[in-house]
C-alpha positions as CSV (number, residue, x, y, z in Angstrom):
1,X,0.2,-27.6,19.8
2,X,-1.1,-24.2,19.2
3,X,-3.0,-22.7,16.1
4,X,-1.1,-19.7,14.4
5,X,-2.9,-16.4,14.8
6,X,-5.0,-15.9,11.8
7,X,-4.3,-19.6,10.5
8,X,-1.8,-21.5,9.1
9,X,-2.4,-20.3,5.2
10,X,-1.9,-16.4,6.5
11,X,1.0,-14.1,6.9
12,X,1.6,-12.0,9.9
13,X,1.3,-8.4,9.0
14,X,4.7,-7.8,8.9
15,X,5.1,-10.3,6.2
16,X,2.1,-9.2,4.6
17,X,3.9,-5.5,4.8
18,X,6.6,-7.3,2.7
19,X,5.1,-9.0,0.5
20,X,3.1,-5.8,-0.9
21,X,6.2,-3.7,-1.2
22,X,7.8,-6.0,-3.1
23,X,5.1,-6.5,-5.8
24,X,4.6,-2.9,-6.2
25,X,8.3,-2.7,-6.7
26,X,7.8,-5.4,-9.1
27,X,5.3,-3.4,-11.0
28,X,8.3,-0.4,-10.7
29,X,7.5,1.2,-8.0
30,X,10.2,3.0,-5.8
31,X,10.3,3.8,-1.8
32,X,10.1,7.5,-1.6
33,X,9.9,7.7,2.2
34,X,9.2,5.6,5.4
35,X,7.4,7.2,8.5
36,X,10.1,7.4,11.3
37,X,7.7,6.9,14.0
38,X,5.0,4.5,12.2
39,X,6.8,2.6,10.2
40,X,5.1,3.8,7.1
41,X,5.9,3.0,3.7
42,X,5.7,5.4,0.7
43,X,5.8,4.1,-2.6
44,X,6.0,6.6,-6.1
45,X,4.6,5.1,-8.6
46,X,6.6,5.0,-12.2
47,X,6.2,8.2,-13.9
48,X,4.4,10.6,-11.7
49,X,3.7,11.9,-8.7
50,X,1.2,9.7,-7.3
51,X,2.2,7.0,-4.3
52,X,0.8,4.7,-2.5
53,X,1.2,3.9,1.4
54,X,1.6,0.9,3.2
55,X,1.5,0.9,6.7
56,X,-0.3,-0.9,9.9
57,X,-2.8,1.5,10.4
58,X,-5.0,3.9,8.9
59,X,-4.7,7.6,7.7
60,X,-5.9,10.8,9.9
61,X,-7.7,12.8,7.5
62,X,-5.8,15.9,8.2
63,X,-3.1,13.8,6.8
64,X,-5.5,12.9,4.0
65,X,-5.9,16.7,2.9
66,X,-1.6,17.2,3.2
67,X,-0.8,14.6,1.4
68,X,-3.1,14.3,-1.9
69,X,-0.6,12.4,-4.0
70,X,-1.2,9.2,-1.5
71,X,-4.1,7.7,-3.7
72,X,-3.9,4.4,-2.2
73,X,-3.6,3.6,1.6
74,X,-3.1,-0.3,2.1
75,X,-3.5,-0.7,6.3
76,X,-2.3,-4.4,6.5
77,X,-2.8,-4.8,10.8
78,X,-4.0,-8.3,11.1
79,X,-2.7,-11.4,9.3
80,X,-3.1,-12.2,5.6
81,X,-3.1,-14.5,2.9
82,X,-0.9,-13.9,0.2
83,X,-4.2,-14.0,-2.3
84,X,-5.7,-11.2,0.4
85,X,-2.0,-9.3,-0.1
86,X,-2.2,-9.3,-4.0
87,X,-5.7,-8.5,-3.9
88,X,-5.0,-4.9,-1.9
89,X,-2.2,-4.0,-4.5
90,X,-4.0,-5.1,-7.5
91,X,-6.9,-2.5,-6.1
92,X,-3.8,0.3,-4.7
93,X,-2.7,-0.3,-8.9
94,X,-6.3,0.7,-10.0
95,X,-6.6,3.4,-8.1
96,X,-3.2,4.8,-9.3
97,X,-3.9,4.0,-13.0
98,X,-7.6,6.1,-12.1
99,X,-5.7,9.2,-10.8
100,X,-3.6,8.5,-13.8
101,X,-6.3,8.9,-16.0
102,X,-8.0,11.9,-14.4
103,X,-4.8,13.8,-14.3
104,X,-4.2,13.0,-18.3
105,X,-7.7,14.4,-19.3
106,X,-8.2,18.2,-20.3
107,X,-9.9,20.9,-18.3
């Protein structure tokens, strides 16, 4: 019998992919666009402009600089548990609720 990559308490990244989009729609988020070639994910979050991205693989940083209102890249490549998964989007929510806070205070 074989072992399942990553073990059997982990999701395959595709899963894992899932299961983060769905709690960040949980916590209202809504798909603004998917990558047609990567299969990237974009995520607004409720009430602004910021989003953030869920994809299997990491950001260029020219795409970095175009794209300020991505505050939160979660690369999910390799399996996962579902703690690991809630883990990422409880840190992409910080981040959001930081750039939240920075764009709310006066100049």
């Amino acid at each position: 019998m074989r072992r399942r990559l990553g073990g059997p308490d982990r999701l395959t990244p595709r899963a894992a992919r899932a299961l983060a989009c769905d709690l960040l729609v949980g916590h209202g988020f809504a798909p603004v666009a998917e990558g047609a070639r990567s299969g990237s994910l974009y995520l607004r979050a409720p009430g602004g402009p910021h989003q953030v991205r869920i994809a299997d693989h990491a950001r260029t940083p020219k795409r970095r600089q175009q794209y300020p209102q991505v505050v939160a890249s979660l690369v999910i490549a390799d399996p996962l548990s579902e703690a690991a998964v809630r883990e990422r989007v409880a840190s992409a929510l910080r981040a959001v609720a930081a750039a939240e806070r920075v764009e709310d205070q006066p100049v």
